[in-house]
Structures are given as structure tokens and as C-alpha cells.
C-alpha positions as CSV (number, residue, x, y, z in Angstrom):
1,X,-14.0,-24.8,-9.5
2,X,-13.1,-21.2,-9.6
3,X,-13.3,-19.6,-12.8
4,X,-10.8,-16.4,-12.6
5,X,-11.4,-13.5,-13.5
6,X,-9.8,-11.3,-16.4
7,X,-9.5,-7.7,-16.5
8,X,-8.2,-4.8,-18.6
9,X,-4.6,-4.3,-17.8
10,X,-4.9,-0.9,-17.1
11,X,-1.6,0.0,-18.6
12,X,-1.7,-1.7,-22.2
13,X,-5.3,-2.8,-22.1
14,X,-4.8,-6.8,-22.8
15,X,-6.7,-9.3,-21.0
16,X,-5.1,-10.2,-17.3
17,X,-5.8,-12.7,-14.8
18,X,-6.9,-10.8,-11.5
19,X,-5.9,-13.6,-8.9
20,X,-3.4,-14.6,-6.8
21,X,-1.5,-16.2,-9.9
22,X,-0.8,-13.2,-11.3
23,X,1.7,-11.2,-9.3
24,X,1.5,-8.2,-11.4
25,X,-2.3,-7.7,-10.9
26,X,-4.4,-5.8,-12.3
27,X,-1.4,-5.5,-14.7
28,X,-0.6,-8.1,-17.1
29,X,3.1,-8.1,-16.7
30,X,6.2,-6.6,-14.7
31,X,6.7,-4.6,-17.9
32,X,3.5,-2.7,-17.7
33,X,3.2,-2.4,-13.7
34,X,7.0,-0.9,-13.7
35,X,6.0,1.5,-16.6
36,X,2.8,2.6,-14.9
37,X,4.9,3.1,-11.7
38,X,6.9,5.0,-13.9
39,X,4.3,6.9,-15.0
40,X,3.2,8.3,-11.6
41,X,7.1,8.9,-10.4
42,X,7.1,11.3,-13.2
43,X,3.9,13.1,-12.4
44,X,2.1,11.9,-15.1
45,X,-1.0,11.0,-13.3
46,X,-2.1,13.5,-10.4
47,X,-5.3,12.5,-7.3
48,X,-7.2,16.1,-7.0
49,X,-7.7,17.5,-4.2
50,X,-9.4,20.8,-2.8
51,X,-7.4,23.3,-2.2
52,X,-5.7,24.1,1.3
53,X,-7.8,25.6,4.2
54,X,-5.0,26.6,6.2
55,X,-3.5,29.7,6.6
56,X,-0.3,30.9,5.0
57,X,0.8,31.0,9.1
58,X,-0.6,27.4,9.3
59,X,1.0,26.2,6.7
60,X,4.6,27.4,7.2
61,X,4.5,26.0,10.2
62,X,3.9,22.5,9.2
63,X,6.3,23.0,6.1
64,X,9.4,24.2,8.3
65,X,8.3,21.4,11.7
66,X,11.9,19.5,11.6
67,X,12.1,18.6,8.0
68,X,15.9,19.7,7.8
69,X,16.6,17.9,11.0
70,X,17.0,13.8,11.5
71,X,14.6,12.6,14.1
72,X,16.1,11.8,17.4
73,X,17.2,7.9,17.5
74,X,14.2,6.7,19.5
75,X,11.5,8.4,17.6
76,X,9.7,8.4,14.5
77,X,10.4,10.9,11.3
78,X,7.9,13.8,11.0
79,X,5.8,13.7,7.9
């Protein structure tokens, strides 16, 4: 027998399932996943990063590559 295991819910900090039964994990409900989601939407929680190595050249370049324009219909959108 599998004993599950419980986390934090990182939103509200109650005890959660963390197993396929839960569909919210780690959350312990659709209330606290959708306001955590929320949460980073709203720029709440930020990833660092190092700043840029490209050159102000570099990066106008990748800024301005087709991002006003719709992909043709056979290929991918730019990113």
C-alpha cells in the first residue's frame, strides 16, 4: 500500500495530497491554483535573470523580427 504524500499548498499553506488524486497538485484546491495563477498574470512573482549580453543592435533586431506581421500559413509564429 502507498501511503501518499502531503505537502504545503504553496498558496494557503494547508496540508495537500501530492498524487494523482489531487488535480490541483501541489495546491490544495482550484481556488488556490487559479489565485496563484493569478498571482503570476499580474506580475506578482518574477524568475531572475542576468541581464542581457546582447547589443542594443542585437537586440532590436530580435525585437522588430516579424512580430507585427502573421506568419505565413504553412509556418510557425516567431517567438
Amino acid at each position: 500500500m502507498n501511503i501518499p504524500r502531503i505537502v504545503r499548498c504553496p498558496q494557503c499553506g494547508k496540508s495537500s495530497e501530492y498524487s494523482a488524486r489531487n488535480p490541483f497538485r501541489p495546491f490544495c484546491s482550484q481556488r488556490c491554483r487559479t489565485t496563484d495563477l493569478g498571482a503570476w498574470a499580474n506580475g506578482d512573482y518574477t524568475v531572475p535573470a542576468e541581464p542581457s549580453e546582447l547589443t542594443p543592435e542585437e537586440l532590436e533586431t530580435l525585437m522588430g523580427e516579424g512580430l507585427d506581421e502573421p506568419p505565413p500559413a504553412n509556418e510557425p509564429k516567431k517567438r
